[in-house]
C-alpha positions as CSV (number, residue, x, y, z in Angstrom):
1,X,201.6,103.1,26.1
2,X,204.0,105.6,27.4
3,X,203.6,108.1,29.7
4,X,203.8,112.1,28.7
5,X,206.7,113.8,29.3
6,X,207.3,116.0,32.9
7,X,206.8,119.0,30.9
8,X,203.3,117.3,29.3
9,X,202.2,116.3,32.8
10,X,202.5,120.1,34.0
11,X,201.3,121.4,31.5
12,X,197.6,119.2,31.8
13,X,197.5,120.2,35.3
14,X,194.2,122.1,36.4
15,X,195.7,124.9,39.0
16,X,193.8,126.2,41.1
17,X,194.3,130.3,42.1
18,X,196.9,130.8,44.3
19,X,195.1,132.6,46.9
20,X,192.9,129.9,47.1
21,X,195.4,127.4,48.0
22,X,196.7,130.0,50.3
23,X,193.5,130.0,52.1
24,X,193.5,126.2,52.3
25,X,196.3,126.8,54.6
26,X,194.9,129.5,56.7
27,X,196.7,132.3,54.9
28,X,194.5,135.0,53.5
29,X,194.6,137.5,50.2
30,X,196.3,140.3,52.3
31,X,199.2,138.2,53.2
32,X,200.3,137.2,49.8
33,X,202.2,139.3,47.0
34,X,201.4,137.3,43.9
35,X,203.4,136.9,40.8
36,X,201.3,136.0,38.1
37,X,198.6,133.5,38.3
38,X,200.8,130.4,40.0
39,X,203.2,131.8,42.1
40,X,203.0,133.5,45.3
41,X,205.1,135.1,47.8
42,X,204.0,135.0,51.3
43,X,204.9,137.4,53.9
44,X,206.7,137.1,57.2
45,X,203.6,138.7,59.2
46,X,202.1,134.9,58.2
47,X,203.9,133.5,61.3
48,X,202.3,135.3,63.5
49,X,199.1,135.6,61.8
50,X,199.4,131.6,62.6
51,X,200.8,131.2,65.5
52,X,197.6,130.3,67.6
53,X,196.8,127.0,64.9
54,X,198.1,123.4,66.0
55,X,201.2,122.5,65.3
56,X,201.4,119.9,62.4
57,X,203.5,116.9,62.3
58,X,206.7,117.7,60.9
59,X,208.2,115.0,58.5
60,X,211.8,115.1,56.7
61,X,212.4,113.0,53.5
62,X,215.4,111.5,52.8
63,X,217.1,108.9,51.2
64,X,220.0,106.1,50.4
65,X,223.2,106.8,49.2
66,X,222.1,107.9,45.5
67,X,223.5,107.2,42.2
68,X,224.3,110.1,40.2
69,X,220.9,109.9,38.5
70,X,219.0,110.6,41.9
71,X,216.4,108.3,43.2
72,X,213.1,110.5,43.3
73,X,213.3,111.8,46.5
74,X,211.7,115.0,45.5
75,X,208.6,112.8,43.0
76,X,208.2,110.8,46.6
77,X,208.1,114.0,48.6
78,X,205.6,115.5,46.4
79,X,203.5,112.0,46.0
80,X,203.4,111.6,50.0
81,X,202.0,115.4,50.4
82,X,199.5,114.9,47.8
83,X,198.5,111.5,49.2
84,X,197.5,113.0,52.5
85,X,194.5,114.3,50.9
86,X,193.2,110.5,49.8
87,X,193.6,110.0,54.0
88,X,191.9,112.8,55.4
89,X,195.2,114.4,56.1
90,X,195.9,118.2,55.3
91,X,199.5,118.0,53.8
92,X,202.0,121.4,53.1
93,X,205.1,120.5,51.3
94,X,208.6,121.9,51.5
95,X,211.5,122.1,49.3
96,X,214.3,123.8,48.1
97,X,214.8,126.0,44.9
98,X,216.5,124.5,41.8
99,X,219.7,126.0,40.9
100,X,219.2,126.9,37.2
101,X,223.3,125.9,37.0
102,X,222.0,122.2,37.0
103,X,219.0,122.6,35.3
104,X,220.5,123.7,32.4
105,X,223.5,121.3,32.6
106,X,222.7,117.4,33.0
107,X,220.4,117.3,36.0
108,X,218.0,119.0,34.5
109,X,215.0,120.5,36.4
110,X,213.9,119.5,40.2
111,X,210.0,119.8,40.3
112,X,209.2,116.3,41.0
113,X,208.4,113.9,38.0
114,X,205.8,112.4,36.4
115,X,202.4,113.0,37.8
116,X,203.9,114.1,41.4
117,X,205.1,117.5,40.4
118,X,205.3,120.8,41.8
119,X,203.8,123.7,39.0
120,X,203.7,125.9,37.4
121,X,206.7,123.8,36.3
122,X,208.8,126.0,34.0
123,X,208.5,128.8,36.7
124,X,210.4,126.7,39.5
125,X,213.0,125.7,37.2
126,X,213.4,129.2,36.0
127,X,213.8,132.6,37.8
128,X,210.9,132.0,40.0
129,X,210.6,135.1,42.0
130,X,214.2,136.5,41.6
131,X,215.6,135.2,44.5
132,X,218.1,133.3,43.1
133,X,219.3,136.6,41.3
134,X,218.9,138.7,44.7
135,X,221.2,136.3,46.5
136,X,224.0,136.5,43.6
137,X,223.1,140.7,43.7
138,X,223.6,140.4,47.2
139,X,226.8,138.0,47.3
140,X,228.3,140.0,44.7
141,X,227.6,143.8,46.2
142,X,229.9,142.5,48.6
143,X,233.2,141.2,46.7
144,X,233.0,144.6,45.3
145,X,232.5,146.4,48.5
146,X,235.8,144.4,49.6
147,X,238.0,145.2,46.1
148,X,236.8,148.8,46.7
149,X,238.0,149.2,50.2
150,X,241.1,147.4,48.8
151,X,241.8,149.7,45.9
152,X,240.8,152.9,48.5
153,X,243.8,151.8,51.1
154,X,243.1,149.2,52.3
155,X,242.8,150.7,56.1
156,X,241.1,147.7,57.1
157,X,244.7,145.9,56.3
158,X,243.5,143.1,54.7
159,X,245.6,141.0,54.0
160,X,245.5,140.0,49.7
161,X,246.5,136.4,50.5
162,X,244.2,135.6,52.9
163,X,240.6,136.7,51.3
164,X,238.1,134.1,51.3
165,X,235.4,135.9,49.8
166,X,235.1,135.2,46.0
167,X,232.1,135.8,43.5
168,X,229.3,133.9,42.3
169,X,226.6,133.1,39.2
170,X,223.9,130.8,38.9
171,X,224.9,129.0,36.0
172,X,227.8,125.9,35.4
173,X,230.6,127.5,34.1
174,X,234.5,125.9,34.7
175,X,236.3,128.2,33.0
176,X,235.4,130.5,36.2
177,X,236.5,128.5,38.9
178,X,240.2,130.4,39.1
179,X,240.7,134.0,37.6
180,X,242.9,137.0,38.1
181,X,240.8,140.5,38.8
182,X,241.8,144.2,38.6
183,X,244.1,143.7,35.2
184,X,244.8,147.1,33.3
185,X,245.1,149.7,34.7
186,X,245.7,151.2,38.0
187,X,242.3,152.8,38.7
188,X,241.0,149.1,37.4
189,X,241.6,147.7,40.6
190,X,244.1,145.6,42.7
191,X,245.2,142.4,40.7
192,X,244.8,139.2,42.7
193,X,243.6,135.2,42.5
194,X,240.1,134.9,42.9
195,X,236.9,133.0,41.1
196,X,233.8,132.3,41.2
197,X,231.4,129.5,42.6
198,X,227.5,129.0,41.7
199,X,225.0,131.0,43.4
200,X,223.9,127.6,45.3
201,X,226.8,127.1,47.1
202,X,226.6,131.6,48.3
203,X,227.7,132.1,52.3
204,X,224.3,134.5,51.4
205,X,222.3,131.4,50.1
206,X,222.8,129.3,53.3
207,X,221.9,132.6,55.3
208,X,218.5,132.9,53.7
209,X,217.9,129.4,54.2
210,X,218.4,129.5,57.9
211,X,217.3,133.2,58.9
212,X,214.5,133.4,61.5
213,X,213.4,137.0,60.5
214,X,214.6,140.1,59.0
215,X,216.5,141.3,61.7
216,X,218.0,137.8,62.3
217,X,219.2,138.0,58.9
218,X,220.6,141.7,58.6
219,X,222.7,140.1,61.9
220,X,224.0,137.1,59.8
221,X,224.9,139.1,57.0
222,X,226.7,141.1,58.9
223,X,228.7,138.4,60.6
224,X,229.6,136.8,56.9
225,X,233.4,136.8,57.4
226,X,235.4,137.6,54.0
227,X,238.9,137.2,54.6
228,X,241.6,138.0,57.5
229,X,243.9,140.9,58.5
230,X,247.1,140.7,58.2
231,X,247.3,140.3,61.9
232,X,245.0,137.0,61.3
233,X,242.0,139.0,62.8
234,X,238.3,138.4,60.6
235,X,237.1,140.9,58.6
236,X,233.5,141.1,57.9
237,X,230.8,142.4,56.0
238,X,230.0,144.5,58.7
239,X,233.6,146.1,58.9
240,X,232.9,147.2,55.2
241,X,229.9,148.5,56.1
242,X,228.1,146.1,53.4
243,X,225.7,144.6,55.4
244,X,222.8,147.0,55.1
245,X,222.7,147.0,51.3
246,X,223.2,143.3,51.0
247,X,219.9,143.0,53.3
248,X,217.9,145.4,51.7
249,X,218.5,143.8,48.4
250,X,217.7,140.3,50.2
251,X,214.0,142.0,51.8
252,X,211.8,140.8,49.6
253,X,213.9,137.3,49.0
254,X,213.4,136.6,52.9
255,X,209.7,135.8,51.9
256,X,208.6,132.2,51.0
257,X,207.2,131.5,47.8
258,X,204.0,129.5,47.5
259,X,202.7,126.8,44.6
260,X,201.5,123.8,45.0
261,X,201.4,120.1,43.1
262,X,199.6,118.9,40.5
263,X,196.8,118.1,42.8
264,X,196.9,121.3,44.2
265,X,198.5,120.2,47.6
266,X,200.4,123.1,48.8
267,X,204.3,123.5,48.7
268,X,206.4,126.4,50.1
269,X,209.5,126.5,47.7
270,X,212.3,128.6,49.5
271,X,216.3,128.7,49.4
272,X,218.5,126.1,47.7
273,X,221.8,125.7,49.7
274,X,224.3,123.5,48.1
275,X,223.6,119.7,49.2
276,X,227.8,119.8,49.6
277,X,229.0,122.6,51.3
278,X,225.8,124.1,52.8
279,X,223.6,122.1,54.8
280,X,220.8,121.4,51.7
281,X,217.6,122.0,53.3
282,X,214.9,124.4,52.5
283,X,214.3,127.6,54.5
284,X,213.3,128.0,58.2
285,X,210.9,130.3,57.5
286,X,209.0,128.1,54.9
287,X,208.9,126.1,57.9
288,X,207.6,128.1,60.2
289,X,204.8,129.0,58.3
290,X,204.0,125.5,57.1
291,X,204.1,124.3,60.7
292,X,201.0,126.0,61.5
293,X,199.3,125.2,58.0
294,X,198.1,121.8,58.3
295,X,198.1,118.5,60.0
296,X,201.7,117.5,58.2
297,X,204.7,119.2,57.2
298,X,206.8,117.3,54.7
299,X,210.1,118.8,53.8
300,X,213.0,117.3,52.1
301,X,216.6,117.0,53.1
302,X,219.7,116.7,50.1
303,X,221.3,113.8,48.7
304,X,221.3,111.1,51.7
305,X,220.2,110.3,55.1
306,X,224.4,110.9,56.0
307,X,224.5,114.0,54.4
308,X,221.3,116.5,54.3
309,X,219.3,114.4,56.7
310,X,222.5,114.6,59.1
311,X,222.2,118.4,58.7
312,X,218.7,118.8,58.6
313,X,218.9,117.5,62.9
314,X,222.0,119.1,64.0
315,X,222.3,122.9,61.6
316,X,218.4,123.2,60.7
317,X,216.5,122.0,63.7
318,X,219.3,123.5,66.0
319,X,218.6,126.9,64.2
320,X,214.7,127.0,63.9
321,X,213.7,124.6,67.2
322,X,211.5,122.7,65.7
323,X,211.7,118.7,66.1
324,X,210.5,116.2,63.3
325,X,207.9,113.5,64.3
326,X,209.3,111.1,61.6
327,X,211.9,110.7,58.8
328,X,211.4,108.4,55.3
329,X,214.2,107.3,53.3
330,X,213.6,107.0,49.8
331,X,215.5,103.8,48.2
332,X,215.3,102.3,45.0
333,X,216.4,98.6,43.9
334,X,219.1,100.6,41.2
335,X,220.4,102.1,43.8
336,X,221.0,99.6,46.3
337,X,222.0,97.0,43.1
338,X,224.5,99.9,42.5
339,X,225.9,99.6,46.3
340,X,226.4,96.0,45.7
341,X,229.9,97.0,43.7
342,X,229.2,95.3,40.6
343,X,227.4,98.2,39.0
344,X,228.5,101.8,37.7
345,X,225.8,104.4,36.6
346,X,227.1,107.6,34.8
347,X,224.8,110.2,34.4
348,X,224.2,110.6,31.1
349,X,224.7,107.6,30.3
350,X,222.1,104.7,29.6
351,X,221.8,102.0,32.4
352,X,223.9,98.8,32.1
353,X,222.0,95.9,31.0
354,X,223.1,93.8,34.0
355,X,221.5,96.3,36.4
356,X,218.1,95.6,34.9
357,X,218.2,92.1,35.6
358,X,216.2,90.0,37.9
359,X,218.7,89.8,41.4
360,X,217.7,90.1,44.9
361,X,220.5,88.3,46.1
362,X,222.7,91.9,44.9
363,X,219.8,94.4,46.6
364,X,220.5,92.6,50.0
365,X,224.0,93.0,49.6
366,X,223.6,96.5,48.7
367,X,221.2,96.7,51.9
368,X,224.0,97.3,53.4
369,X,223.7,100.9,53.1
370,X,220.3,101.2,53.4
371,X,221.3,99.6,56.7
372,X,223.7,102.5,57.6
373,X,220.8,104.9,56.5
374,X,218.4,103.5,58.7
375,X,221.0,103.8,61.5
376,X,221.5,107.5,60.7
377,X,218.1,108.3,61.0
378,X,217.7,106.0,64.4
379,X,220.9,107.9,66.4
380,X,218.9,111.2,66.0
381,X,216.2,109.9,67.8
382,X,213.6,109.6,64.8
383,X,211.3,106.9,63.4
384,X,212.1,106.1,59.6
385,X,210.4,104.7,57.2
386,X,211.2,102.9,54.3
387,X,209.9,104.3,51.1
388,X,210.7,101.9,48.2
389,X,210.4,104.1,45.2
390,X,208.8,101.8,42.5
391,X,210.8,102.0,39.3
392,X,208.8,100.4,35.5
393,X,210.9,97.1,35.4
394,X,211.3,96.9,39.2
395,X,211.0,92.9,40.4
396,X,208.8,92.0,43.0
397,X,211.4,89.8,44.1
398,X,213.9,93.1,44.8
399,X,211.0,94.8,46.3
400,X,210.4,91.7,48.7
401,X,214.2,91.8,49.6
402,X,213.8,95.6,51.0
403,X,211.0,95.6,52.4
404,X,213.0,92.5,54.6
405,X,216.2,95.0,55.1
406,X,213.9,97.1,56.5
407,X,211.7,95.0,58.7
408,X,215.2,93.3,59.8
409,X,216.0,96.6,61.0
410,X,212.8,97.1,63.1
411,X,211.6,99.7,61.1
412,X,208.1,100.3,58.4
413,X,208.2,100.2,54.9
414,X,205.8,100.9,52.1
415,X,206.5,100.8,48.2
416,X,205.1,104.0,46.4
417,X,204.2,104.5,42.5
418,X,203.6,108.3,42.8
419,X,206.0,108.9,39.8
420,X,203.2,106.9,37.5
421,X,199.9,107.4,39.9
422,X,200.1,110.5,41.7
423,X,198.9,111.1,45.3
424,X,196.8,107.5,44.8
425,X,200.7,105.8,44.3
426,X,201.6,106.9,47.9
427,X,198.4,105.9,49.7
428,X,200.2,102.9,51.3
429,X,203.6,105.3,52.1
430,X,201.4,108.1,53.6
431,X,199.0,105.8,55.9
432,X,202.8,104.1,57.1
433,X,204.0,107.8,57.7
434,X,201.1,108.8,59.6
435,X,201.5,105.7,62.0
436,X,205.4,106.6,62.2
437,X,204.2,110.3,63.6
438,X,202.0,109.0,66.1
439,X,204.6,106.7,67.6
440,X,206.5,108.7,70.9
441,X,210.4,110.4,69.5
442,X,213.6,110.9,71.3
443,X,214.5,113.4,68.9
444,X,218.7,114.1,69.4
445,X,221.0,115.9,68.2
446,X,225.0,114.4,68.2
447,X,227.0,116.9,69.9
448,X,226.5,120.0,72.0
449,X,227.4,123.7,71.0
450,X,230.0,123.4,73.5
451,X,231.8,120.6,71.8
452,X,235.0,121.8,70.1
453,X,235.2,121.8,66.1
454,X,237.8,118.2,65.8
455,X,235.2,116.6,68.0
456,X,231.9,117.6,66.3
457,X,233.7,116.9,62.7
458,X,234.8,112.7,64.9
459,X,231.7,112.4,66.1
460,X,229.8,112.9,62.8
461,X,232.7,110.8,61.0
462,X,232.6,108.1,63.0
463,X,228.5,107.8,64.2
464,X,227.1,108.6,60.6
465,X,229.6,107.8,58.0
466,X,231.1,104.5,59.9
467,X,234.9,106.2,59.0
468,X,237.6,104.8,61.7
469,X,238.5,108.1,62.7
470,X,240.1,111.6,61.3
471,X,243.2,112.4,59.7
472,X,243.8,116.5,59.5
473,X,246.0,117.4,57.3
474,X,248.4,120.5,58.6
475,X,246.5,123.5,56.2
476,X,243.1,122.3,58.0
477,X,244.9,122.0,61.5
478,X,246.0,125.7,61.5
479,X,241.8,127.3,60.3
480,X,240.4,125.1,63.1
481,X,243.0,126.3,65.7
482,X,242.2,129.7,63.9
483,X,238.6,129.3,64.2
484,X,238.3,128.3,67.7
485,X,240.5,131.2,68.3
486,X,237.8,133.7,66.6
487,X,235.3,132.4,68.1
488,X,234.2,130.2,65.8
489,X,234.3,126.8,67.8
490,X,230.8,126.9,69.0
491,X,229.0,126.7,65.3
492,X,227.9,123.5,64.0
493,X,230.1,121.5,61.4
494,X,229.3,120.6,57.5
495,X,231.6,118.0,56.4
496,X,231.7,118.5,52.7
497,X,232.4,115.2,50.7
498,X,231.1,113.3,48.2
499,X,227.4,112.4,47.7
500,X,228.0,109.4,45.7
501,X,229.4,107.4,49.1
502,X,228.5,107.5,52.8
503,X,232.8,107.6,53.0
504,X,234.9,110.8,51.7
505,X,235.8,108.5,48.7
506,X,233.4,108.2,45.5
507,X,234.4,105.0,44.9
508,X,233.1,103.1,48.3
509,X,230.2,102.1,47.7
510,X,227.5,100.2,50.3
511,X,228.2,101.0,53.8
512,X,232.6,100.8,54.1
513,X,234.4,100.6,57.3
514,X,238.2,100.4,58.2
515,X,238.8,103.7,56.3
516,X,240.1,107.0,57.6
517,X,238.8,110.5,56.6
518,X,241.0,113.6,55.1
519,X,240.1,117.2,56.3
520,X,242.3,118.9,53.7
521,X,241.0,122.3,54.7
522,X,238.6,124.3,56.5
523,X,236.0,127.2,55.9
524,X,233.8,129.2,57.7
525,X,230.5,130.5,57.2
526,X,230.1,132.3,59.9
527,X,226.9,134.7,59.3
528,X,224.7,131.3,58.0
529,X,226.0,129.5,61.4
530,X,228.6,127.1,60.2
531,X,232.2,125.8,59.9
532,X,232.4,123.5,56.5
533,X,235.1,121.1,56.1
534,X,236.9,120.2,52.3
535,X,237.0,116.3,52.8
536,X,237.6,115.4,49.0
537,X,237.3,116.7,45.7
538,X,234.6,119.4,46.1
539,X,234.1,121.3,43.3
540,X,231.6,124.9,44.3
541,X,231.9,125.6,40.1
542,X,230.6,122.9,38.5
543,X,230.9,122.5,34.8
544,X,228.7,121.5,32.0
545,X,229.0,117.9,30.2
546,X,229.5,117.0,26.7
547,X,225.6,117.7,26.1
548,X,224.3,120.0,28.3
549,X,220.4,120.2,29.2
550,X,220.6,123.5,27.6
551,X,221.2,122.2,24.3
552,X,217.5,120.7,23.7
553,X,215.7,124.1,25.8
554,X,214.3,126.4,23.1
555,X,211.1,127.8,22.1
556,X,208.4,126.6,20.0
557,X,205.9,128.5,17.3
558,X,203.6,129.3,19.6
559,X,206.2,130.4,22.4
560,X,206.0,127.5,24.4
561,X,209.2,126.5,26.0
562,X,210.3,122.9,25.0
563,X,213.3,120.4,26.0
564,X,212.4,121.6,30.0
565,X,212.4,118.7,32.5
């Protein structure tokens, strides 16, 4: 028999009122704004309100190197929060928002799956409380703040070739990536190169994620840097006297927004950087309120253990001061079959044939990058665990072979079935986690402030994604000298690359070595609190595929939205 759809699943759920699962966490009526009967926003004056309760155990989810399918890091998230109920364990999850770029494009939604979901379901995937639309409001009261002051003089001397700032929309569009503004005529403004990225991968979008309070974020907005003088100097949102409105259209985004599973375990849902060129972790301010809310905070970090989990340590934990208790990386027999090199998945696309054979022999040599994972997680200081995310056709065989990568590697492991069982799938995953917690940490980050930006971006080439060393080409060499010149040099480093390889290169798959990384160029985002580095084909715009999500989301007869998962 097969199961019902995501969309089903959510649907069947029994929710309870939001201001009751509010109160399961400690958080009463009068600190909540609700929006509708699901959906809550909480307010800042929770933190304090809070601040007296025990701190809970703060775990980070991550994963392998995924395929472009995704191996059900946020279904395990969600299953381990719900299965701390079944173990007398008080659980608040948190994640990121989905982009509604993707969810209408080939990813489709990012709620969980099966019967370890976050609802109501159609709300997370769309609109939620606005704040998606406030940061792209925000974003884009600024590129016209800046064409303004350009078209009014310019007295600022900007220089036209040297603006960094460009605009943004929350959908996948390609045709937007590269566009000429101010065509016509003269009072329509001064004609220049520009485009647009999605509102995921918004300077403003990191900024919410990683803001401590309102003040702390009025400061980063007004540090957001949007191009250079012609004298090479930065120009920022404070210069053009944007910052002020950009925050007050960002108030009310600043406030986490509560829901909760299917089994009504709590889950803060707040800020969805870009897993590429932001650091891909949820907000600080979720955090701080889900810290205090229970005895466990689960959060999840994007794509793999090299890439948001890497992030989550040295950007996230750097900015809020908070130190995780334990770390579990998802991995999934396709996925590690898939690192073996005699596999290719396209999303999209159904699985080959070969992949769903019986073959241990090719998840062990695909272990290798679990390997490097496990590694990734170990340098920082943090107990893993292995969470083998149980797939209908998985072998017991495959499973057997890593659960012994692990176990080689001196660390737990525990095979989940949240995806078909719920909370009662992750028992084994959650008891595992709970002993991980307990266990002392030596919780690290990999270099100091005072480091300069070529050795922060060697050290996390070299330590986390086993490269040889760092090749930068001359464009990159001249915005880091630049950079350290501003000022910049003390911020912590994104290295934007691929999320298909621990390398720069898509095609390197399990855990390479011998190989050398590109920096073809750098960027700053100063007001969020980082310098990102282009190390590949990046694309900030992405485009739609042949059949996009949005061609089977309509409505029914009775007004019920259909094609959604």
């Amino acid at each position: 028999m097969s199961m019902p759809s995501d969309l089903e699943i959510a649907r069947a759920a029994r929710l309870k009122p939001i201001t009751e699962i509010a109160h399961s966490m400690g958080i009463e009526a009068n600190l909540l704004e609700t929006y509708g009967e699901g959906v809550a926003k909480i307010k800042l004056a929770a933190i304090a309100e809070l601040a007296d309760r025990p701190k809970a155990k703060y775990v980070v989810v991550s994963a392998v190197t995924p395929t472009s399918l995704g191996e059900g890091k946020t279904t395990t998230t969600v299953g381990l929060g719900q299965a701390m109920q079944y173990i007398g364990q008080r659980a608040t999850i948190a994640i990121r928002q989905p982009s509604m770029g993707p969810t209408f494009g080939i990813k489709g939604g990012a709620a969980g799956g099966g019967y370890s979901q976050v609802v109501p379901m159609e709300a997370l995937n769309l609109h939620l409380t606005g704040d998606m639309h406030a940061v792209t409001s925000a974003h884009n009261m600024l590129s016209a703040m800046l064409d303004n002051h350009l078209q009014h003089g310019n007295k600022l001397k900007i220089d036209l070739h040297n603006i960094t700032w460009r605009r943004v929309l929350d959908v996948n569009d390609r045709t937007l990536r590269n566009v000429v503004i101010g065509l016509g005529n003269k009072g329509d403004g001064i004609p220049r190169q520009t485009g647009f990225d999605i509102t995921a991968a918004s300077e403003v979008m990191g900024i919410l994620a990683l803001s401590t309070s309102l003040q702390d974020m009025r400061s980063r907005l007004g540090r957001v840097v949007v191009g250079f003088t012609t004298d090479g100097e930065p120009v920022t949102a404070e210069d053009l006297k944007a910052a002020g409105a950009m925050t007050v259209i960002m108030r009310d985004a600043l406030k986490p927004n509560l829901l909760q599973t299917i089994e009504n375990t709590p889950v803060l849902v707040h800020a969805g950087p870009f897993g590429n060129i932001a650091h891909g972790n949820s907000s600080i301010l979720a955090d701080l309120i889900g810290i205090r809310s229970g005895d466990f905070l689960i959060t999840e970090a994007g794509f793999g253990a090299d890439m948001g989990a890497e992030r989550f340590f040295n950007i996230k934990c750097r900015a809020s001061g908070l130190t995780p208790d334990a770390a579990v990386l998802v991995a999934t027999t396709r996925a590690l079959k898939v690192h073996s090199g005699r596999h290719q998945v396209i999303a999209g696309h159904p699985l080959p044939p070969a992949i769903l054979e019986e073959n241990p022999d090719e998840v062990h040599i695909g272990g290798a990058n679990l390997r490097k994972q496990i590694e990734n997680i170990l340098i920082h200081g943090v107990n893993p665990v292995v969470a083998i995310n149980a797939f209908p056709g998985d072998f017991p065989s495959e499973h057997e072979a890593i659960r012994e990568i692990a176990q080689s590697m001196g660390v737990r492991v525990a095979v989940c079935n949240n995806f078909a069982e719920g909370g009662k799938g992750a028992i084994e995953l959650a008891n595992t986690v709970v002993e991980a917690a307990k266990e002392p940490n030596h919780f690290q980050m990999l270099y100091s402030n005072e480091a300069s930006l070529r050795e922060k971006i060697e050290i996390v080439a070299t330590k986390v994604y086993g490269a040889e060393g760092v090749d930068f080409q001359p464009a990159a060499s001249r915005q880091i000298d630049s950079y350290e010149k501003n000022g910049f040099g003390k911020l912590p480093v994104v290295i934007a690359k691929t999320h298909l390889s621990i390398s720069s290169d898509p095609l390197l798959k399990g855990a390479p070595t011998g190989w050398r990384m590109p920096v073809h160029e750098a960027r700053s985002s100063v007001g969020a609190g980082f310098v990102y580095l282009i190390c590949g084909d990046i694309r900030t715009m992405p485009g739609l595929p042949t059949h996009p999500a949005a061609e089977s989301i309509d409505i029914d007869e009775n007004g019920e939205i259909v094609g959604l998962s």
